[in-house]
C-alpha positions in Angstrom: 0.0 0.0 0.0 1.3 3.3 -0.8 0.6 6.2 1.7 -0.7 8.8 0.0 1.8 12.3 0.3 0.3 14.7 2.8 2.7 17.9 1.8 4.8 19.0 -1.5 8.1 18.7 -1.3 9.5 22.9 -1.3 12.4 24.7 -1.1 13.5 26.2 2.5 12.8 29.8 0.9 8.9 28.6 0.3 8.8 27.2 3.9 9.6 30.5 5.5 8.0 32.5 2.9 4.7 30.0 3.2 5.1 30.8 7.2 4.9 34.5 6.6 8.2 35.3 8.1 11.1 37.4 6.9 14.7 36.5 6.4 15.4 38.5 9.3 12.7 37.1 11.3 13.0 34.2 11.1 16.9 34.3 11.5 16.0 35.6 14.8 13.7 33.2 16.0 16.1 30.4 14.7 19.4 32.0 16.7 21.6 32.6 13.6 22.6 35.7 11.8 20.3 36.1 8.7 23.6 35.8 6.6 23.6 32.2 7.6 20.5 31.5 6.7 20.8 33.2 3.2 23.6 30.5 2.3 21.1 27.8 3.8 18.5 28.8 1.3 20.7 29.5 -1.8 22.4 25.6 -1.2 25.5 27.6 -0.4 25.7 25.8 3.0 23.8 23.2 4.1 22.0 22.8 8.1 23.1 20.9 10.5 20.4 18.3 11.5 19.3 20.2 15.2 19.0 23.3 12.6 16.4 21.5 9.9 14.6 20.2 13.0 13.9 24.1 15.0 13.6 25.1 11.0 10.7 22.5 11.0 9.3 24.1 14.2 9.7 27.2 13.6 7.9 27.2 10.0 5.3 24.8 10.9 6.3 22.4 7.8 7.8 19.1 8.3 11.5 18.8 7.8 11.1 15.1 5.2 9.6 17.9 2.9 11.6 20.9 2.8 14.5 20.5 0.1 17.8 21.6 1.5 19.9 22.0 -1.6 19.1 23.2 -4.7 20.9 20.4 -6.3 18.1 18.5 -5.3 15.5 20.3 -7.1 
């Protein structure tokens, strides 16, 4: 039986920008300078783990479906 996909697969941008929250914002909320998360969002760097997971708290959106690179578009 295949389980039918709940949520799209989007990019990290979408997930922030689909929780209505600025770069800066949301750089706050997640502890890091908003330069830092830039480079997560253009695939320059990629989170660590503990990051994707307050990422996925913080914008309400689970972590299997937020694309991390955008080699992996």
């Amino acid at each position: 039986m295949v389980l039918e996909q709940k949520f799209p697969r989007i990019t990290l941008e979408a997930a922030r920008v689909n929780a209505h929250l600025s770069q800066k914002d949301a750089a706050r909320m997640l502890g890091i300078n908003p330069a830092t998360l830039a480079n997560y969002e253009s695939g320059k760097t990629i989170p660590q783990w503990d990051m994707v997971h307050k990422m996925e708290k913080v914008y309400g959106f689970p972590a299997d479906f937020i694309i991390l690179s955008r080699d992996s578009l």
